[in-house]
DOZA-169046 format. One record per atom (N, C-alpha, C, O): residue number from 1; residue in one letter; atom name; x, y, z. Coordinates in Angstrom, 3 decimals, padded with zeros to 6 digits, m for minus. Layout:
<pts>
NUM, A, CA, X, Y, Z
...
</pts>
This chain:
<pts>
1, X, N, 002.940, 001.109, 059.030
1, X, CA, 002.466, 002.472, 059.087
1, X, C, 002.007, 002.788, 060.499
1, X, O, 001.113, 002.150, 061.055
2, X, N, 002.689, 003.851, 061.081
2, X, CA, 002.128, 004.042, 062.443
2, X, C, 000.675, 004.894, 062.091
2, X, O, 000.435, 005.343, 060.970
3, X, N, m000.174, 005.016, 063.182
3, X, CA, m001.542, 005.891, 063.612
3, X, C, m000.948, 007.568, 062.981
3, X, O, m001.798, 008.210, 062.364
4, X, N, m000.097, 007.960, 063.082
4, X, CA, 000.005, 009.225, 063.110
4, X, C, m000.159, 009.734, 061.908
4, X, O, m000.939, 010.653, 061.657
5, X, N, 000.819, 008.967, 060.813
5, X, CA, 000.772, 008.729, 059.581
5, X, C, m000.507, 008.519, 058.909
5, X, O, m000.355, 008.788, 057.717
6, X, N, m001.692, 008.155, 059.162
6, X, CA, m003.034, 008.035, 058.548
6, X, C, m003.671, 009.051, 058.622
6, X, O, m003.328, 009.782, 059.551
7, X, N, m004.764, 009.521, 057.786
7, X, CA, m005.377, 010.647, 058.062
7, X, C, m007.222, 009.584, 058.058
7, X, O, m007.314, 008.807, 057.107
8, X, N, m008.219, 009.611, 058.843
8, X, CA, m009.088, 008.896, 058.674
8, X, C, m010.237, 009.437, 057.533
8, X, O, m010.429, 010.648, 057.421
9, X, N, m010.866, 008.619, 056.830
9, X, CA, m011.817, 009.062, 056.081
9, X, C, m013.446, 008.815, 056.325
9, X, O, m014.025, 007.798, 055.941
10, X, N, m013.913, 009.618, 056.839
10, X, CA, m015.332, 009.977, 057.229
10, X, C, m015.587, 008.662, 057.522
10, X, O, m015.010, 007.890, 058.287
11, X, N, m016.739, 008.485, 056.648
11, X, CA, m017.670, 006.431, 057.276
11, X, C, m016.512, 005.465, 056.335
11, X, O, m016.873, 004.303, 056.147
12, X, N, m015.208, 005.858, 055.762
12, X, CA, m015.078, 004.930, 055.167
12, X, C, m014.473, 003.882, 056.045
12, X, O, m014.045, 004.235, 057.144
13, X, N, m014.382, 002.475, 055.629
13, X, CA, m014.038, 001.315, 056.698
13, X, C, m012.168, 001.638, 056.636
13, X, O, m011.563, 000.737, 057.217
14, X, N, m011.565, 002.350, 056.253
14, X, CA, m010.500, 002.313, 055.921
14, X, C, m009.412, 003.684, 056.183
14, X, O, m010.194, 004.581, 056.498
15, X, N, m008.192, 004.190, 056.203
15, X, CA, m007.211, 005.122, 056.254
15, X, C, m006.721, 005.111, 055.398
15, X, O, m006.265, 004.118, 054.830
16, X, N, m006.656, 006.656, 054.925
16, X, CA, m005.807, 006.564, 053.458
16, X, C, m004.190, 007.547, 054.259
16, X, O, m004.370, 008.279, 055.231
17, X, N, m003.209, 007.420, 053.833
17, X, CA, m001.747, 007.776, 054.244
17, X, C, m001.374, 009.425, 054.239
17, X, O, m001.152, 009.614, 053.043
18, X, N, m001.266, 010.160, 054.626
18, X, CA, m000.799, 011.049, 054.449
18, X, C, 000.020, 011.766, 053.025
18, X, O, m000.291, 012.765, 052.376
19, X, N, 000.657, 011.238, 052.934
19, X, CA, 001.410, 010.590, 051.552
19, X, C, 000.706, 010.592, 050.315
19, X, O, 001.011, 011.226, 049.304
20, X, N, m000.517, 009.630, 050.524
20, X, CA, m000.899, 009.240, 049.790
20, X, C, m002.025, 010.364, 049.199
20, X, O, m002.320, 010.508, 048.013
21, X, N, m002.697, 011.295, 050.615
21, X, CA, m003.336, 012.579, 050.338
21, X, C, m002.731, 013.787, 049.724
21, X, O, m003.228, 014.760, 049.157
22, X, N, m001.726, 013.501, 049.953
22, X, CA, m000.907, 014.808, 048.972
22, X, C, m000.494, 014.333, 047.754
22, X, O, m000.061, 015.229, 047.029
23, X, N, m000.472, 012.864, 047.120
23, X, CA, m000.369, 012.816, 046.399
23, X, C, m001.171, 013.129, 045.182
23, X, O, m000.786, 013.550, 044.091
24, X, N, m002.421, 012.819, 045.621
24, X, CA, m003.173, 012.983, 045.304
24, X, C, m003.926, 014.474, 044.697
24, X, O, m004.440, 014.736, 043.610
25, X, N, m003.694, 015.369, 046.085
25, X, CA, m003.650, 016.627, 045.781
25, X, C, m002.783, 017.193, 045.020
25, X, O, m003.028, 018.222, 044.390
26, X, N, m001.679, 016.582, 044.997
26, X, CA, m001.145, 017.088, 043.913
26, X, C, m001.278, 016.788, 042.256
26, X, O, m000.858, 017.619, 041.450
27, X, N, m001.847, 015.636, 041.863
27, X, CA, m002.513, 015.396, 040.693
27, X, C, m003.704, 016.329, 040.371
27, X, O, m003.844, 016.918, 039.299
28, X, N, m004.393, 016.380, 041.235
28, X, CA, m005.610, 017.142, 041.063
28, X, C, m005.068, 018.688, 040.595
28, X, O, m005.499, 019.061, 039.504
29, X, N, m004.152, 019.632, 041.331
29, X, CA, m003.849, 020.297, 041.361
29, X, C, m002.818, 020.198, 039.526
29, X, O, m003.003, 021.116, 038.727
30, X, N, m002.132, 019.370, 039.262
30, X, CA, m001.931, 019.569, 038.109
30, X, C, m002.584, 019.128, 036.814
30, X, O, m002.173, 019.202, 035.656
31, X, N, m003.773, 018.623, 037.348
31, X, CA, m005.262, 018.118, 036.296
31, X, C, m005.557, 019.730, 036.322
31, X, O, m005.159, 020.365, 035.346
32, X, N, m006.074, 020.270, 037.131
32, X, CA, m006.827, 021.981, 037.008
32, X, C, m005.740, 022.571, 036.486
32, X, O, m006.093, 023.739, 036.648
33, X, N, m004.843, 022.631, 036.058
33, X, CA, m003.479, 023.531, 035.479
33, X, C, m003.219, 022.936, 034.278
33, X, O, m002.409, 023.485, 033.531
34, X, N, m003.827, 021.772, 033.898
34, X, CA, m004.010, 021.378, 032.559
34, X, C, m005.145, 021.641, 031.501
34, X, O, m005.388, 021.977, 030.342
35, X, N, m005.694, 021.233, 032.774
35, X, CA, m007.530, 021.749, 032.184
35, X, C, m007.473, 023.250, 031.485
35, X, O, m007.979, 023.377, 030.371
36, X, N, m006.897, 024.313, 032.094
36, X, CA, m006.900, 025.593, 032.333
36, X, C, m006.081, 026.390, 030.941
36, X, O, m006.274, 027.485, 030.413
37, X, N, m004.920, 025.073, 030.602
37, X, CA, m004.026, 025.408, 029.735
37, X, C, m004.509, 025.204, 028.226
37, X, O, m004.065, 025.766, 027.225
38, X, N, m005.637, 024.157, 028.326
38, X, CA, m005.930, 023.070, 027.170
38, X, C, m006.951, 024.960, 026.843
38, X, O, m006.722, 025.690, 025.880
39, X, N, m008.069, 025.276, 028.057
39, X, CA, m008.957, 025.590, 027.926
39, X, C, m008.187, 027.387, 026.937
39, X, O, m008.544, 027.764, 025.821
40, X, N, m007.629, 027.762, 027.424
40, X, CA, m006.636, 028.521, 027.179
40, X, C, m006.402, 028.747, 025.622
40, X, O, m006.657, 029.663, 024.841
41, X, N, m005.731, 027.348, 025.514
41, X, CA, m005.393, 027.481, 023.658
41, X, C, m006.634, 027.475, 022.907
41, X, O, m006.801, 028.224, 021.944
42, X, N, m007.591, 026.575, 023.356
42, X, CA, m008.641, 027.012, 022.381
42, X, C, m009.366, 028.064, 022.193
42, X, O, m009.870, 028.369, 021.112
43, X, N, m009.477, 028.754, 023.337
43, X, CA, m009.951, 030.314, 023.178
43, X, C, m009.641, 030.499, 022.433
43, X, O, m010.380, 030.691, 021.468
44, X, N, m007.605, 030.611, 022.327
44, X, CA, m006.724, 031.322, 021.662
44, X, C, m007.417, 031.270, 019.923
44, X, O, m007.618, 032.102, 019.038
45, X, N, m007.567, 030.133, 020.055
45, X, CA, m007.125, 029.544, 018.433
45, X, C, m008.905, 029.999, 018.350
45, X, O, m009.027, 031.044, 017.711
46, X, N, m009.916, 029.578, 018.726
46, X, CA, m011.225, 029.776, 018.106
46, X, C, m011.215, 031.941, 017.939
46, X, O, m011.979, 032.642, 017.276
47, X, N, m010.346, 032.253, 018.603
47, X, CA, m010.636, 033.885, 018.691
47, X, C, m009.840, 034.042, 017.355
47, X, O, m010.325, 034.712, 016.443
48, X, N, m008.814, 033.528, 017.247
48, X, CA, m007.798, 033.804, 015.804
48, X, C, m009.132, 033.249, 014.684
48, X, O, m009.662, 034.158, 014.046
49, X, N, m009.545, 032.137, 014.497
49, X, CA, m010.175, 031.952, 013.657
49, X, C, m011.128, 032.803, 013.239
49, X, O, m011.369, 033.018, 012.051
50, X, N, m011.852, 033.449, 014.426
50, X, CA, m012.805, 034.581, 014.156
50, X, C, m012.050, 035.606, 013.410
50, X, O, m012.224, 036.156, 012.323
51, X, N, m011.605, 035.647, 013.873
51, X, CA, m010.412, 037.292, 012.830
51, X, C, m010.062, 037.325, 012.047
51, X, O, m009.779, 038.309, 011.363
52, X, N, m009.875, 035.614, 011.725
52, X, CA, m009.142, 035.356, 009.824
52, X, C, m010.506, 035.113, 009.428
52, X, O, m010.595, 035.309, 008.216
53, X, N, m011.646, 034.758, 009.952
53, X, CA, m012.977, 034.410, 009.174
53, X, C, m013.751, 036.042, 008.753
53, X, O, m014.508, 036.174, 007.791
54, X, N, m013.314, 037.315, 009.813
54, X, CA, m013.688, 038.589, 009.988
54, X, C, m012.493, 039.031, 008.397
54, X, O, m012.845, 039.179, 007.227
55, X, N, m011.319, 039.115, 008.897
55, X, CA, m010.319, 040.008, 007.376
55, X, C, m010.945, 039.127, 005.931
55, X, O, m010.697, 039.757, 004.903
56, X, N, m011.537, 038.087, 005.739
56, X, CA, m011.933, 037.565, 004.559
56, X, C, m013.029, 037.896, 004.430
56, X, O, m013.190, 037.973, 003.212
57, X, N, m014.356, 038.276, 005.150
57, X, CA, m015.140, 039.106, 004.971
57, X, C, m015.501, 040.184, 004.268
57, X, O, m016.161, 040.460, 003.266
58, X, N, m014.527, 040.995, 005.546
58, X, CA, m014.141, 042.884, 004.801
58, X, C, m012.951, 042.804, 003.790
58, X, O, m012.659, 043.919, 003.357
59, X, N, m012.074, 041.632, 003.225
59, X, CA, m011.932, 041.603, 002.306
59, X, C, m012.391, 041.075, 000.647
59, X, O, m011.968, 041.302, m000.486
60, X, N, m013.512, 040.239, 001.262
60, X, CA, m014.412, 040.143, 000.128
60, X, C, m015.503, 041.940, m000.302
60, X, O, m015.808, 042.620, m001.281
61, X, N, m015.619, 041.932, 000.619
61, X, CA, m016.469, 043.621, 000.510
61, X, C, m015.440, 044.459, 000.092
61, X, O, m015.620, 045.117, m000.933
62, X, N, m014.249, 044.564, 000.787
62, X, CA, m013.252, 045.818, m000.274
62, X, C, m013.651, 045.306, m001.999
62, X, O, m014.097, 045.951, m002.948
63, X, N, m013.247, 043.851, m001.847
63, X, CA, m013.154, 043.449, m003.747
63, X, C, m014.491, 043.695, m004.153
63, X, O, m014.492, 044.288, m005.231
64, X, N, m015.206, 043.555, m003.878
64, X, CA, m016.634, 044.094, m004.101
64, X, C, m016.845, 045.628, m004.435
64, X, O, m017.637, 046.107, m005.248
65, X, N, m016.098, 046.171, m003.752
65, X, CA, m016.352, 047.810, m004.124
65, X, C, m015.279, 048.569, m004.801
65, X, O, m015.238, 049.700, m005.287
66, X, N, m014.090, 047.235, m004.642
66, X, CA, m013.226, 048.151, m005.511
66, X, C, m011.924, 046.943, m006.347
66, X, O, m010.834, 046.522, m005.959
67, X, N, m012.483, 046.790, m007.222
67, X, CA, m011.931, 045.248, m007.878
67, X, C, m010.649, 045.559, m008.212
67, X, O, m010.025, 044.500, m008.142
68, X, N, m009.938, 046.419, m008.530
68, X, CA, m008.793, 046.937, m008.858
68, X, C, m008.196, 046.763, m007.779
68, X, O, m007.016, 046.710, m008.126
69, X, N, m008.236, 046.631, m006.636
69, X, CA, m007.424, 046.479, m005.692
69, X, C, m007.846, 045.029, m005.232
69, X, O, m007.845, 044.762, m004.030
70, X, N, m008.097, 044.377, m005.889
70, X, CA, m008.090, 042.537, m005.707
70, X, C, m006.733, 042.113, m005.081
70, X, O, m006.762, 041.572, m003.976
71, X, N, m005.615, 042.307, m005.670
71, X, CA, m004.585, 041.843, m005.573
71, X, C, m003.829, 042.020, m004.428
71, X, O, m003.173, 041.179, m003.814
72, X, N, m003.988, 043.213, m004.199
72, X, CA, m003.647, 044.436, m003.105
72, X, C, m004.053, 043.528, m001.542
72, X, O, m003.504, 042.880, m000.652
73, X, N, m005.213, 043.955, m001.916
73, X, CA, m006.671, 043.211, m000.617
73, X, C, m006.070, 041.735, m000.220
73, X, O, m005.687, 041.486, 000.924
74, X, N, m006.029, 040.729, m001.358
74, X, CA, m005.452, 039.542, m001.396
74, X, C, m003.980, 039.355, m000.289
74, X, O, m003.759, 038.611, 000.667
75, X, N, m003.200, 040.391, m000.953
75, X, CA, m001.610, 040.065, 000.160
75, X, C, m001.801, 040.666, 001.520
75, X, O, m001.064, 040.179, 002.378
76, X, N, m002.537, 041.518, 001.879
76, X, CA, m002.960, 042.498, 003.019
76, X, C, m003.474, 040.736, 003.789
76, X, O, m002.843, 040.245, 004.725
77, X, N, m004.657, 040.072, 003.160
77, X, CA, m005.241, 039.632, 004.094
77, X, C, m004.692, 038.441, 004.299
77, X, O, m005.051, 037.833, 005.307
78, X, N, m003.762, 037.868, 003.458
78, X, CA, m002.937, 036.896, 003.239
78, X, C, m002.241, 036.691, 004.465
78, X, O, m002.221, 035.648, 005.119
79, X, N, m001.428, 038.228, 004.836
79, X, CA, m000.222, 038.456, 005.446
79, X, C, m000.686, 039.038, 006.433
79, X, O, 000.089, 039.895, 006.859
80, X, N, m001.855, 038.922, 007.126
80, X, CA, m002.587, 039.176, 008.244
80, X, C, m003.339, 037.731, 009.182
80, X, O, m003.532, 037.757, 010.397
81, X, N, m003.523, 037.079, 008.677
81, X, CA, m003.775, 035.506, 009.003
81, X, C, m002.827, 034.860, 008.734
81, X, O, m002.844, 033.861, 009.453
82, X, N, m001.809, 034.862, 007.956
82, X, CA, m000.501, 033.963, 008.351
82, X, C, m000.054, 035.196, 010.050
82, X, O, 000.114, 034.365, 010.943
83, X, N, 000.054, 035.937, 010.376
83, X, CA, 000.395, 036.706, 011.367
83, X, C, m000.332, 035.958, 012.702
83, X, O, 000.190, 035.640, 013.771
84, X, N, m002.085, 035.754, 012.128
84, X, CA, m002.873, 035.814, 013.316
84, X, C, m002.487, 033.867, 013.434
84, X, O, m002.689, 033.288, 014.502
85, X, N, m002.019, 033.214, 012.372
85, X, CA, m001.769, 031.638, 012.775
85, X, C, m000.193, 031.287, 013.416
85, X, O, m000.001, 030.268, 014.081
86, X, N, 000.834, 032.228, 013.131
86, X, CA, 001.562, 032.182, 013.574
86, X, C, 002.309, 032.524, 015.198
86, X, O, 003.259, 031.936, 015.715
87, X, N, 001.181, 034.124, 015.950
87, X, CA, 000.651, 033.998, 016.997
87, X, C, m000.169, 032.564, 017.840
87, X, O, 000.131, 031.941, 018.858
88, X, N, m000.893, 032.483, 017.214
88, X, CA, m001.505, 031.173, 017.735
88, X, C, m000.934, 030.059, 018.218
88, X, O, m000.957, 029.591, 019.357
89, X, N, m000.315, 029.609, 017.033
89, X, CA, 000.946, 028.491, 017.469
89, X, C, 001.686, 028.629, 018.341
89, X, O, 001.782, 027.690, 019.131
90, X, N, 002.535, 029.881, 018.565
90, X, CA, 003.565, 030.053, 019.086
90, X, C, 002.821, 030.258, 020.811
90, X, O, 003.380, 029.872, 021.838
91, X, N, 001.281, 031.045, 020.743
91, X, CA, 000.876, 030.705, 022.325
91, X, C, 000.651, 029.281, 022.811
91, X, O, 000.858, 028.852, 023.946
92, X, N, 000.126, 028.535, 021.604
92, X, CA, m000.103, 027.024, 022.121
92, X, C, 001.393, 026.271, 022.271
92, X, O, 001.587, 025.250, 022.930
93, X, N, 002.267, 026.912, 021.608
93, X, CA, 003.741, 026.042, 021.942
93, X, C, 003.925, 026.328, 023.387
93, X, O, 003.901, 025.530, 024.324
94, X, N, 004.187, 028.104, 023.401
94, X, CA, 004.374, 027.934, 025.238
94, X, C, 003.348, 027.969, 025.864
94, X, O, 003.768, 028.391, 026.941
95, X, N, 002.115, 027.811, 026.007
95, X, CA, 001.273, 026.688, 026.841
95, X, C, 001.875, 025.114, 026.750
95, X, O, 001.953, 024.431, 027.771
96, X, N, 002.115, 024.822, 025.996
96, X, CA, 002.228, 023.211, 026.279
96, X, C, 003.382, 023.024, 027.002
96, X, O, 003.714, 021.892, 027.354
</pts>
């Protein structure tokens, strides 16, 4: 390794490579773009959960005030959280 090729490191007794600093930077750089992605889906997915935990709510209160439409309420909220899990997935597929 010639001198030129080293980059020196502060008090350390030692040179780390040029090479070897970008390699580096470049891990780091795709650790924070992982971090970012991971951090990403779970938003995703804890915000969906809120919304299917929210339509079972106000659909327990519709059946509450109006029992005749149990059934009704039931496929509405059914077919609104299969919607909000099927979004979900499909952002965490293309994140990954």
């Amino acid at each position: 390794m010639s001198g030129s090729n080293l980059v020196p490191r502060g008090r350390v007794s030692f040179s780390v490579s040029r090479e070897t600093v970008r390699t580096v930077r470049h891990i780091d750089s795709a650790l924070v773009q992982e971090r970012a992605a991971i951090s990403a889906i779970s938003r995703v997915a804890e915000h969906g959960l809120s919304e299917a935990t929210y339509l079972t709510q106000m659909r327990n209160q519709l059946e509450a005030a109006v029992p005749d439409a149990s059934e009704a309420l039931a496929l509405i909220a059914g077919t609104a959280n299969m919607a909000i899990a099927r979004m979900v997935a499909r952002f965490g597929s293309e994140m990954s």
